[in-house]
C-alpha positions as CSV (number, residue, x, y, z in Angstrom):
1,X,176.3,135.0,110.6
2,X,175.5,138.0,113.4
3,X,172.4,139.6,113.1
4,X,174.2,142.9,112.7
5,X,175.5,141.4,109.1
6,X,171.7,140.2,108.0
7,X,170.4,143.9,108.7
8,X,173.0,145.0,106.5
9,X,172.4,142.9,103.7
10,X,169.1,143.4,103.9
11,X,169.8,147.3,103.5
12,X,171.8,146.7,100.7
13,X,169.2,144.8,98.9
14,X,166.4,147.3,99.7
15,X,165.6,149.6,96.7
16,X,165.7,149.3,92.7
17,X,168.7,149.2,91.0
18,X,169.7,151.7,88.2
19,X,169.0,148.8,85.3
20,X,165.7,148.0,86.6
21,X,164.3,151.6,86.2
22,X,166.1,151.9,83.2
23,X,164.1,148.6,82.0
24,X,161.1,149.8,83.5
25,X,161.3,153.3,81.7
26,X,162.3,151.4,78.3
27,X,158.9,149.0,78.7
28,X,156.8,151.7,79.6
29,X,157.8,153.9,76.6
30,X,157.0,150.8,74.2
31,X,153.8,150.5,75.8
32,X,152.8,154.4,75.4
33,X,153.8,154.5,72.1
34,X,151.6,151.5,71.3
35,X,149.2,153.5,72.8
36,X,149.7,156.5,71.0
37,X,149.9,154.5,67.7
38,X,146.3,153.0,68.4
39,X,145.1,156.1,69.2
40,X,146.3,157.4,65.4
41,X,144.6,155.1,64.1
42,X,141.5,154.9,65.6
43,X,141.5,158.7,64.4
44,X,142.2,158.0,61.2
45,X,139.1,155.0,60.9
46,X,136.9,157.5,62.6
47,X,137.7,160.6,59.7
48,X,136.9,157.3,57.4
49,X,133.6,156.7,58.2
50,X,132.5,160.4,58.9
51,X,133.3,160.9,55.2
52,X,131.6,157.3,54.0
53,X,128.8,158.3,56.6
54,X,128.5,162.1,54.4
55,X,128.5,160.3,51.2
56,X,125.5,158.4,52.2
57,X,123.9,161.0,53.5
58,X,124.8,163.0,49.9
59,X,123.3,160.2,48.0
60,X,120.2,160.1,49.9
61,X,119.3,164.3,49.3
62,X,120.2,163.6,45.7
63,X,117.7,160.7,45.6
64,X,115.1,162.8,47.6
65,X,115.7,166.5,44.9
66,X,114.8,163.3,42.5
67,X,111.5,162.3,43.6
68,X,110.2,165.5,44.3
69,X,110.6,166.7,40.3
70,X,109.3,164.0,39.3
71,X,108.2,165.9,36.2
72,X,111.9,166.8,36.2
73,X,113.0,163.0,36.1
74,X,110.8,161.9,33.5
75,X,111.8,164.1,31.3
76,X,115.2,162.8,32.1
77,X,117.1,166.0,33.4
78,X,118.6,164.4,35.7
79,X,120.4,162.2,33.4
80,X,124.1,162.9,33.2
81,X,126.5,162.4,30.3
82,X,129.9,160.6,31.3
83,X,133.5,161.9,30.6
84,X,136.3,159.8,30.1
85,X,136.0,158.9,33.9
86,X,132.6,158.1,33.8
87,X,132.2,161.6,36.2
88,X,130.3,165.1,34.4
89,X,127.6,167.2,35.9
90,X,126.5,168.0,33.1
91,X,122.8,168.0,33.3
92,X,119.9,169.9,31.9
93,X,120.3,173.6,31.9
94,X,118.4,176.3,32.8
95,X,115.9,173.5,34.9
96,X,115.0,172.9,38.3
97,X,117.0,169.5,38.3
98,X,120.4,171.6,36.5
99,X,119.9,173.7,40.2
100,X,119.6,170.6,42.3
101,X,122.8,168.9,40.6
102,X,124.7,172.0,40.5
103,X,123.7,172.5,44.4
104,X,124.6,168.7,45.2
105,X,128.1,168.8,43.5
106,X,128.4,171.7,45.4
107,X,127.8,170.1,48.7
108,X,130.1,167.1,47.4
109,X,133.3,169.5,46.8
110,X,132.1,171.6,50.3
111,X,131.9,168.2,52.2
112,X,133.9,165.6,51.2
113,X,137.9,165.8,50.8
114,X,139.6,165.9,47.7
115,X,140.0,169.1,45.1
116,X,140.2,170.2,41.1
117,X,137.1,167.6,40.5
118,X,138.2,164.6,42.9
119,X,134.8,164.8,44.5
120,X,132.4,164.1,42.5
121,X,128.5,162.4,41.5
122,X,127.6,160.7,39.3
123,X,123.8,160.0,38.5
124,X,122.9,157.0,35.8
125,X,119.2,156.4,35.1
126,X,118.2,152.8,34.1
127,X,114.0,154.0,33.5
128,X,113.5,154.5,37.1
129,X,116.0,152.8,38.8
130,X,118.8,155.4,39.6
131,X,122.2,154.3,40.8
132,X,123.9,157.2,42.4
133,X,127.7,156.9,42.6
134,X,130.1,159.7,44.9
135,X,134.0,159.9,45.1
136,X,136.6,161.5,46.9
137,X,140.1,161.5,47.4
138,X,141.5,160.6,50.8
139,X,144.2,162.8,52.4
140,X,146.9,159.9,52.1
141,X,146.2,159.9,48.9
142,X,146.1,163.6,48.2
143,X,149.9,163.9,50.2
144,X,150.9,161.1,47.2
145,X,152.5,162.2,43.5
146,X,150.2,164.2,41.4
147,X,149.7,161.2,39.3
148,X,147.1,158.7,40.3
149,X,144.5,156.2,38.7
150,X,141.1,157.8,39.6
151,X,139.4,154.7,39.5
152,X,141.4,153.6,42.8
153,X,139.7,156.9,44.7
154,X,137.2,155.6,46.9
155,X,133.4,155.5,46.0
156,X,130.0,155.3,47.2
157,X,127.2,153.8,45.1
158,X,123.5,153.4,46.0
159,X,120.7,152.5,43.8
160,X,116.9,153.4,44.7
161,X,113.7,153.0,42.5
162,X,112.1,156.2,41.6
């Protein structure tokens, strides 16, 4: 073999082919769109716990309107009938705790997603132990049929010793 025919082999082997970039671009598309998929749903996790973490922080300014009426609690105006799905604000009217549960389920329906009473509180008083519960309605399951089982929305539940 002359060394003029090696040179020109080698020339000819120099470069990428067509099917390698085309396998190239194909694997890196998979791999962005993994990317771009994680990225979704580190989003969505994130929105998760922002809500969870506004519940809690709900729960705790309900619990703290609670101990400073104390006179209030006692008397039990902070007690709250249930409806069908164990959810009412209903509390006592025309008092200082009525304000404070009209101004917390307020906040709920300002704060958390969900609409026409899907965020709600719930207060239930065992003597002095409280056990505050708070639901929503996430946005997947908002975009679902109108229909839906509102003891699947998710909750938060605390209880605390007044």
């Amino acid at each position: 073999m002359s060394s003029a025919h090696a040179v020109r082999s080698r020339r000819a082997q120099a470069g990428m082919t067509l099917v390698e970039v085309l396998v190239t671009l194909v694997l890196t598309s998979v791999g962005l769109l993994g990317v771009a998929a994680l990225q979704l749903t580190t989003m969505k996790s994130n929105q998760e716990s922002y809500v969870r973490s506004q519940a809690t922080v709900l729960a705790a300014d309900m619990l703290d309107r609670m101990r400073s009426n104390q006179v209030g609690f006692i008397a039990g105006n902070y007690d709250m009938a249930n409806d069908a799905t164990g959810f009412d604000q209903a509390g006592a009217a025309g008092t200082v705790a009525a304000d404070d549960i009209a101004a917390w389920q307020a906040a709920i329906n300002r704060l958390l997603p969900g609409s026409d009473g899907d965020a709600a509180g719930r207060i239930v008083r065992n003597d002095r132990i409280v056990t505050i519960t708070i639901r929503w309605r996430e946005r997947a399951e908002r975009s679902t049929a109108a229909t839906y089982d509102p003891a699947s929305l998710p909750t938060f539940q605390t209880r605390s010793e007044i």
